[in-house]
FILO-437056 format. One record per residue (C-alpha): residue in one letter; x, y, z. Coordinates in steps of 0.25 Angstrom, whole numbers, padded with zeros to 4 digits, always signed. Layout:
residues N
AXYZ;...
This chain:
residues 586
X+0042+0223-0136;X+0045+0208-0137;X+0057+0209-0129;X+0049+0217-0117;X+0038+0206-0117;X+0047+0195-0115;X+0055+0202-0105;X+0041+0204-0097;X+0038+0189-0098;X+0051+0182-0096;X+0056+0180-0082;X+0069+0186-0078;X+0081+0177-0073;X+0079+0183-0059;X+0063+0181-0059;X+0067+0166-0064;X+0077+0164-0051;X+0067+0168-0041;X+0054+0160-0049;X+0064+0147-0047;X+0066+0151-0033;X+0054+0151-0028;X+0051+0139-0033;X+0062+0130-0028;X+0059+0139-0013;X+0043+0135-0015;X+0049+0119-0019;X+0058+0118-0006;X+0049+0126+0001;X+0039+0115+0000;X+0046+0103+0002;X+0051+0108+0013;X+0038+0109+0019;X+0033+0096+0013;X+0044+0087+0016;X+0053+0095+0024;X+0045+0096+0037;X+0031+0096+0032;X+0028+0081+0035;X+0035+0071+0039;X+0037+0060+0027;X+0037+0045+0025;X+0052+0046+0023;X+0056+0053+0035;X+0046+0047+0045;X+0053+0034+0042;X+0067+0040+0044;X+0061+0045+0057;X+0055+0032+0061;X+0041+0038+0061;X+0036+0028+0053;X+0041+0015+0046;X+0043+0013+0032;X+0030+0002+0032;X+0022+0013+0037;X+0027+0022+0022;X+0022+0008+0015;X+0010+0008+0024;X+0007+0023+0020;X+0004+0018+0003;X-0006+0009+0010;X-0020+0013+0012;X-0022+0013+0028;X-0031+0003+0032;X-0042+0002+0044;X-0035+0009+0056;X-0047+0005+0067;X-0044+0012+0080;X-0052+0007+0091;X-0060+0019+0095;X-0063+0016+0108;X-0055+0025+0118;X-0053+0023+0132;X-0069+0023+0134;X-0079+0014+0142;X-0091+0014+0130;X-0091+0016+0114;X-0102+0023+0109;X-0105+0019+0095;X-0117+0030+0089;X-0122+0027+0076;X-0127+0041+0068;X-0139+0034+0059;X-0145+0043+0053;X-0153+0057+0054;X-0167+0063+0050;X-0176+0074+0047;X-0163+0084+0050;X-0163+0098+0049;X-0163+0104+0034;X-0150+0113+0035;X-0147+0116+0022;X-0155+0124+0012;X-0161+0114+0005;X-0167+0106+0016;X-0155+0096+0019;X-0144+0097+0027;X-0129+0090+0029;X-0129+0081+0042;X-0120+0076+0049;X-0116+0074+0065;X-0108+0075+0077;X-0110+0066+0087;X-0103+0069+0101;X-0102+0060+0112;X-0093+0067+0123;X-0080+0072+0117;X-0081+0065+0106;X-0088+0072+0093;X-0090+0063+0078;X-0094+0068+0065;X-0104+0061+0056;X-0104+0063+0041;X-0111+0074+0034;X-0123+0068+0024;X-0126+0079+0016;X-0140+0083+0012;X-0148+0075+0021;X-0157+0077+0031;X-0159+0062+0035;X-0143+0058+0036;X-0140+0044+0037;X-0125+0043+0044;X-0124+0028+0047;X-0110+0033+0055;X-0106+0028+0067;X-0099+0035+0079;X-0090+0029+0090;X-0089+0035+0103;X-0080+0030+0116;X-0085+0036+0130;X-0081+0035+0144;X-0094+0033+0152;X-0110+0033+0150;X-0119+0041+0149;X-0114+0049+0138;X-0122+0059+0127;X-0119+0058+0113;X-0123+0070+0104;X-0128+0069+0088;X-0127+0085+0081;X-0133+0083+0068;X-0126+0095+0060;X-0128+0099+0044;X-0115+0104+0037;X-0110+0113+0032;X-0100+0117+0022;X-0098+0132+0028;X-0105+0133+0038;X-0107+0129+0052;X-0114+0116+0051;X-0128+0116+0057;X-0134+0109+0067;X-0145+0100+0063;X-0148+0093+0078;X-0143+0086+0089;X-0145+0073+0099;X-0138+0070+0112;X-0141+0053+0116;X-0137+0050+0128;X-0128+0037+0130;X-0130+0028+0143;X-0129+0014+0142;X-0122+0003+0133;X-0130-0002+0121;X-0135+0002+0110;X-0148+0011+0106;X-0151+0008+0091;X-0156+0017+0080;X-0162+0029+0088;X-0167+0042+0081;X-0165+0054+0090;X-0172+0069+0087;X-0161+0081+0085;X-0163+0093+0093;X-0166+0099+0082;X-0179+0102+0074;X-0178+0090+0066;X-0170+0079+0065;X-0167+0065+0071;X-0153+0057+0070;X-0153+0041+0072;X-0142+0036+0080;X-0137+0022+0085;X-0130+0021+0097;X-0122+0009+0103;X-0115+0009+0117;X-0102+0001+0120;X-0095-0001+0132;X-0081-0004+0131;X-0075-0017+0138;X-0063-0011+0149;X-0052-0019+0141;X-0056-0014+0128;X-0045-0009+0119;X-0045+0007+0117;X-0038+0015+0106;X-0032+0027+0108;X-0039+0039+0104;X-0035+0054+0100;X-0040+0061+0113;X-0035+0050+0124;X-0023+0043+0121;X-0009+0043+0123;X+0004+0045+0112;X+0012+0033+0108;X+0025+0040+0103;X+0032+0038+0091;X+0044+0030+0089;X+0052+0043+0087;X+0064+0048+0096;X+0063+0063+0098;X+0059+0075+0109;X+0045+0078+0113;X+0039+0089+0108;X+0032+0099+0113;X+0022+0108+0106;X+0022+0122+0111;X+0007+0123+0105;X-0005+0117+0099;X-0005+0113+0085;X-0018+0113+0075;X-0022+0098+0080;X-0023+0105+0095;X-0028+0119+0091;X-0038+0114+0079;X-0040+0101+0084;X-0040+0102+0099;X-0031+0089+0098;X-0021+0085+0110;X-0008+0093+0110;X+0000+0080+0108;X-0008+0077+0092;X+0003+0086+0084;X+0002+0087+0068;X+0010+0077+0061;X+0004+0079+0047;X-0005+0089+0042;X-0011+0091+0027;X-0019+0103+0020;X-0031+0095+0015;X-0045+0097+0014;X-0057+0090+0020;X-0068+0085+0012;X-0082+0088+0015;X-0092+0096+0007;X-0079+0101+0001;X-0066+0101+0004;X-0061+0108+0017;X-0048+0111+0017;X-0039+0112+0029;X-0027+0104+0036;X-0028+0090+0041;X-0017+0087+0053;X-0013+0073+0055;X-0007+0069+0070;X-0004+0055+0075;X-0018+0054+0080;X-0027+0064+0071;X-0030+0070+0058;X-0037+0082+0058;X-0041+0093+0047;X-0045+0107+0048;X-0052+0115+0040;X-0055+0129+0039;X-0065+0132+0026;X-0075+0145+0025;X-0072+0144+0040;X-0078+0130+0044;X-0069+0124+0052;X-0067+0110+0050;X-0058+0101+0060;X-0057+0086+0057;X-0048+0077+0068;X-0048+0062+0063;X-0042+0051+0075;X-0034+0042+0068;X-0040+0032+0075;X-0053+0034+0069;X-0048+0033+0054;X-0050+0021+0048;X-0041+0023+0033;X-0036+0034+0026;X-0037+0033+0014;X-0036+0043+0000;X-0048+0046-0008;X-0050+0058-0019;X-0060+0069-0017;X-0065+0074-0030;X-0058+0061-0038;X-0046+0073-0039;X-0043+0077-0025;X-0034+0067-0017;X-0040+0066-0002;X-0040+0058+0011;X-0051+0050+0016;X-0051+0047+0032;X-0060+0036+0036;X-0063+0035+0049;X-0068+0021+0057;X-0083+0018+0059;X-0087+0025+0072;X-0078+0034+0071;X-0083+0047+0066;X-0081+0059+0060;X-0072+0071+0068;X-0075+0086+0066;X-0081+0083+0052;X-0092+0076+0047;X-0084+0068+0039;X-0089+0060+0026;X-0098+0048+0027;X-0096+0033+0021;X-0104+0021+0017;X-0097+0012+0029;X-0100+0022+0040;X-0085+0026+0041;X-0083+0043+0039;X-0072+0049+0032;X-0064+0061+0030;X-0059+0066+0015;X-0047+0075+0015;X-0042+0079+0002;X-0032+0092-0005;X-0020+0086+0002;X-0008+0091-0004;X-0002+0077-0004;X-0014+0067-0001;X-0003+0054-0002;X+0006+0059+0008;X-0006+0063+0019;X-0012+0051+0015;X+0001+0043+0019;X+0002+0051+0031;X-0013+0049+0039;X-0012+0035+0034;X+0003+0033+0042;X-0003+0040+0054;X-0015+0032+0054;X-0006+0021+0054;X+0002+0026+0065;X-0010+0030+0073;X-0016+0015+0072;X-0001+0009+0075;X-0001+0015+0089;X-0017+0012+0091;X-0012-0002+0089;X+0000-0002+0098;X-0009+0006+0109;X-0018-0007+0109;X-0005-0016+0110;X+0000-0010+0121;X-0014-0010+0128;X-0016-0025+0125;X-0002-0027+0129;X-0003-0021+0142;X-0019-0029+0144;X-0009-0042+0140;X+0000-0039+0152;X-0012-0037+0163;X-0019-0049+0158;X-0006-0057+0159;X-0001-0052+0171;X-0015-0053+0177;X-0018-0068+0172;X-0006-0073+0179;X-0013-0073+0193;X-0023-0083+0187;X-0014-0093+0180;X-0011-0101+0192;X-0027-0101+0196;X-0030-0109+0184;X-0029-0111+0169;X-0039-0111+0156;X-0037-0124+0148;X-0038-0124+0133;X-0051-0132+0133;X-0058-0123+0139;X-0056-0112+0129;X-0067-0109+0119;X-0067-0116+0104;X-0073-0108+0095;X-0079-0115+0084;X-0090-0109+0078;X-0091-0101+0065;X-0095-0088+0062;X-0108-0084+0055;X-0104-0078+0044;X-0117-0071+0041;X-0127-0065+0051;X-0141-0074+0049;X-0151-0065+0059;X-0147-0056+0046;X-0153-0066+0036;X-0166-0067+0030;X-0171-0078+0019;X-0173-0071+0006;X-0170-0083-0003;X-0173-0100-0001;X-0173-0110-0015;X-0167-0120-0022;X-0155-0118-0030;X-0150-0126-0041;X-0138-0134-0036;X-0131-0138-0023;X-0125-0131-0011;X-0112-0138-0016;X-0115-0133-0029;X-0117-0118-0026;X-0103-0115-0019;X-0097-0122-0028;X-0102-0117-0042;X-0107-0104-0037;X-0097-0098-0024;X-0085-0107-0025;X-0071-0099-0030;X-0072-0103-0043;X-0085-0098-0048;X-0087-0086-0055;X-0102-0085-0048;X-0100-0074-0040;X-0094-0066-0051;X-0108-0069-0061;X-0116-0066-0050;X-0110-0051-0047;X-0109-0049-0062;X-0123-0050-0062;X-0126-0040-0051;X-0117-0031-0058;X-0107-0032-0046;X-0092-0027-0048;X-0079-0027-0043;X-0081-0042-0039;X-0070-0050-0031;X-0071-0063-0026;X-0064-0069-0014;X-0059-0083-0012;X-0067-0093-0004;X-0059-0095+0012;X-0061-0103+0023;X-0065-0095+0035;X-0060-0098+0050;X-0073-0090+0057;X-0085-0094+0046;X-0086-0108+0040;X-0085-0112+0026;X-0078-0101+0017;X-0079-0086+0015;X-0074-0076+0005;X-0075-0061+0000;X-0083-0054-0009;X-0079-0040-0015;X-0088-0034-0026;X-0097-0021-0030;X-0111-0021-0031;X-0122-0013-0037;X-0132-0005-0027;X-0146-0002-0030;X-0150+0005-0017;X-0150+0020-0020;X-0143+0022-0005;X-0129+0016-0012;X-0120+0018-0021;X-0121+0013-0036;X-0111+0000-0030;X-0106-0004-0018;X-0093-0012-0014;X-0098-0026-0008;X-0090-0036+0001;X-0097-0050+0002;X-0091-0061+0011;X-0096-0076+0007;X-0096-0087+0015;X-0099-0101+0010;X-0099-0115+0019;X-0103-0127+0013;X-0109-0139+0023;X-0101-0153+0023;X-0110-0161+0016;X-0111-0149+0005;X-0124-0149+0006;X-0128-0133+0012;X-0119-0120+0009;X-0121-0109+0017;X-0116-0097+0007;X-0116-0081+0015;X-0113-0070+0012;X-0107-0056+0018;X-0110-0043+0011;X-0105-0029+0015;X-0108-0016+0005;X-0097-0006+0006;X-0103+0007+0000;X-0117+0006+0003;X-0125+0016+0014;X-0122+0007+0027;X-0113-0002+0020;X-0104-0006+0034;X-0116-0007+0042;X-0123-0021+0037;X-0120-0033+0029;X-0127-0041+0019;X-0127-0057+0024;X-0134-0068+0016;X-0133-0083+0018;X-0135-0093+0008;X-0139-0109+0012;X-0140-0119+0000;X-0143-0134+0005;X-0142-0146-0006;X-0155-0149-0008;X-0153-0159-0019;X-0142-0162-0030;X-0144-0151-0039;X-0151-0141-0028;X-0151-0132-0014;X-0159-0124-0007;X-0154-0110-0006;X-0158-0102+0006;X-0153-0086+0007;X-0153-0077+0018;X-0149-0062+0019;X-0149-0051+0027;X-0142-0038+0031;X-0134-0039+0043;X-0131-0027+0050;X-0118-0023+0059;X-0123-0011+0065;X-0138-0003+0064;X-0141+0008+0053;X-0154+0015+0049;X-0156+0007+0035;X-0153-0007+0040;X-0167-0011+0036;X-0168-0005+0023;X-0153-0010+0022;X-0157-0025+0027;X-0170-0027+0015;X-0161-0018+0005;X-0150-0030+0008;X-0160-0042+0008;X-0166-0037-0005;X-0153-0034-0011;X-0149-0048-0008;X-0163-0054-0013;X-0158-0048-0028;X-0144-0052-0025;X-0148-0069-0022;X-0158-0067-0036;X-0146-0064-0043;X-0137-0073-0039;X-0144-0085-0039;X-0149-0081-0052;X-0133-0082-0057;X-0129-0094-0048;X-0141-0103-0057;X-0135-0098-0070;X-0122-0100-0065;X-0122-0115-0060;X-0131-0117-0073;X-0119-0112-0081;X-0109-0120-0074;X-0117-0133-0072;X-0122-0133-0086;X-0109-0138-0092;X-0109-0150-0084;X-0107-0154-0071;X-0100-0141-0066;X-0106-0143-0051;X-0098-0156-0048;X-0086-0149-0056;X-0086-0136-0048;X-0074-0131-0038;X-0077-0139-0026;X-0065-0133-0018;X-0071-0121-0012;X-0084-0128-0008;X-0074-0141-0001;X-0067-0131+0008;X-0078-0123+0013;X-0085-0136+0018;X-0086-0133+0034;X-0092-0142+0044;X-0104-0132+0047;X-0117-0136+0050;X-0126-0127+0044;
């Protein structure tokens, strides 16, 4: 009985042959496929000449900024600000719904991100479109998602375009039982010699470095039969993966020299995604669900989403996250190298157009060289500093005496050596602090450094802390007798972060040997409009009120501390205050 058993269990020599063989056939069978012909790797594209061996270094970097103009070859910019919406159409069953918007304006179509649950959606996105001529119409559809099903349409707008300029902050009623959306639209027209970038749609190939024949393709491939794309774009790259948005949506992405695009087929919702390379702004790797390696896209302010709504941030740019790669590293390596490549030749199409402008400038010019010529003298001296903060921004929230000299406060209080700054952000529970070096500045006078820390935030709109970069600028009269101290702040994670800055300037004057007067201005500057700039600019001025209490309260205990020992002010490092002494006239 034993015997039978164990015969029953044990594999035979003949079923351990054929076991060892399919494994060694599945094990070629899948390099072959992998690094056979499957892809071309970094190894083999340098053997080839396809890329260099700085650009494999390059590949363990993380891509920086690639900014492609996005201008084509087009008379006007059209730059439409999505603001916010109201009073929508509940779509869901409990009342709310998942907006988000496609704005049209000619051929061109951009996504909005989805805010979900919400029947008031603030957006604070920015879209950038480039035409031909005026008039034109641009069309706002407010849709609510769906995970399923068809999205449904919440409303529509069409506003009509005529004229440069700009139109503000304008609410305008949906065609639809209820609902408005608030949009901000600005009209640029392009000067004739203005540089433009090469787009996907109207552009021509700058060939590779590569020897070979053309080839032709006797048929359309998935980026021409899915994605209506040119029959020239072929598929260099392409990765199962899956895009993420309620959940994950999986499908293929296909990567060309100017594209990425993914397609997705789930519970029969097509979902097509075709990214510009000129649009992306960095690729870098995040995680979905801390476990999941994934990809996240970032696209340039204006640009937009494409055939998605893709998935909002606190600085106004939108991003895509893909994830379930089989090897995350290696696609990661590979859009970063084409993004490279695609920024390489943007950069070489712009040479060769400013070298050809050089040459009809040149050859043109030499026709008026024997009419006359422009003497040195006569050329413009520009002097004059910048201003480093905005004052129609300022308002006065502070103006006493303070308990030493202007020669004093740098010196004890801001100069290199002090450990001021650090008390003063221990005390607001700041974190993550790092301090800069004082340097002379060629655009402001006086001296300037950077500020890096983490700070706490008590509005209920922002997260618990937000990363905070604060630039200072200091200058110190001849006769040492007034210091103008300003500072620069931009909050990186909070609800419009990129769109304003908070300026202050502070003026001490000597007002006696053991005294100044102490004046403090600040405000909220603004570099472009948005719906909660009022509440934004008091929420700043008061936050800054708390801020001024606080660290006048440590700067007195401090210069108590140091000058209690003796006389620590005359003994104080003088160095920084000597070399940010600038003949200014304030």
């Amino acid at each position: 009985m034993i015997e039978e058993a164990l015969h029953f269990l044990l594999p035979t020599w003949w079923e351990v042959e054929i076991t060892v063989a399919a494994a060694v056939f599945v094990i070629v069978t899948y390099w072959f496929f992998t690094y056979g012909n499957g892809g071309v790797d970094e190894n083999q594209a340098i053997r080839e000449g396809l890329i260099g061996v700085g650009d494999v270094i390059d590949d363990k970097v993380k891509m920086g900024q690639l900014k492609g103009d996005p201008q084509t070859n087009s008379a006007y910019v059209i730059k439409l600000e999505l603001l916010a919406a109201k009073n929508l159409i509940g779509a869901n069953l409990n009342g709310m719904s998942d907006p988000y918007a496609i704005i049209t304006c000619g051929e061109e179509k951009r996504f909005s991100s989805m805010v979900p649950g919400s029947r008031n959606p603030m957006w604070g996105e920015e879209f950038n479109f480039a035409v031909d001529d005026l008039p034109v119409q641009i069309n706002v559809t407010i849709y609510d998602w769906d995970i399923i099903w068809k999205s449904t349409v919440l409303g529509s707008v069409t506003v009509p375009v005529e004229t440069e300029g700009q139109t503000g902050a304008v609410w305008y009623s949906l065609d639809s039982t209820s609902g408005q959306v608030c949009l901000h639209i600005k009209t640029i027209k392009l000067p004739v010699n203005s540089s433009r970038a090469l787009n996907g749609y109207t552009r021509r190939r700058i060939s590779l470095d590569k020897q070979g024949p053309t080839v032709v393709h006797q048929k359309p491939g998935p980026l021409q039969t899915i994605f209506k794309l040119h029959p020239d774009e072929v598929v260099e790259h392409s990765y199962s993966c899956a895009l993420e948005r309620s959940f994950l949506y999986h499908g293929r992405m296909y990567v060309s020299a100017w594209h990425i695009c993914f397609h997705s087929n789930v519970f029969s919702k097509q979902m097509k995604v075709m990214i510009p390379f000129q649009d992306i702004d960095e690729i870098k790797r995040s995680q979905h669900a801390f476990i999941n390696p994934a990809i996240t896209i970032i696209l340039r302010m204006g640009a937009g989403g494409h055939g998605v709504p893709p998935l909002g941030s606190p600085d106004g740019r939108v991003r895509y996250k893909f994830a379930s790669f089989w090897n995350r590293n290696h696609a990661l390596r590979t859009l970063q190298r084409f993004a490279k490549n695609f920024h390489t030749m943007l950069e070489a199409e712009k040479k060769e157009n400013a070298e050809s402008a050089l040459r009809a400038h040149s050859s043109s010019s030499l026709k008026d060289r024997s009419q006359g010529t422009i003497s040195e003298d006569s050329l413009p001296m520009t002097t004059k500093f910048q201003p480093f903060v905005k004052e129609e921004a300022l308002v006065g929230i502070y103006n006493d005496t303070f308990p030493c000299t202007a020669e004093q406060f740098f010196n004890i209080l801001l100069h290199d050596g002090s450990n001021y700054i650090n008390e003063y952000r221990l005390a607001r529970k700041d974190s993550n602090l790092v301090v800069g070096q004082w340097q002379a500045a060629n655009e402001y006078d006086g001296q300037v450094r950077e500020i890096k820390f983490r700070s706490l935030c008590t509005s209920p709109m922002c997260p618990p802390d937000t990363a905070m970069t604060e630039y200072q600028h200091a200058v110190l009269s001849p006769d040492k007798r007034v210091l103008v101290f300003e500072t620069v702040q931009h909050a990186h994670d909070v609800p419009f972060g990129s769109y304003f800055e908070v300026h202050c300037k502070w003026r001490l004057e000597t007002s006696s040997e053991s005294s100044c007067t102490m004046e403090i201005k600040a405000g909220a500057h603004f570099k472009k409009w948005c719906v909660m700039q009022s509440k934004i600019k008091s929420g700043a001025i008061n936050e800054y009120k708390k801020e001024v209490e606080t660290m006048l309260e440590v700067a007195r205990s401090y210069i108590k501390l140091k000058t209690s020992g003796g006389s620590e002010i005359e003994n104080a490092p003088s160095s920084s205050s000597s070399s940010v002494l600038q003949d200014n006239t304030l």
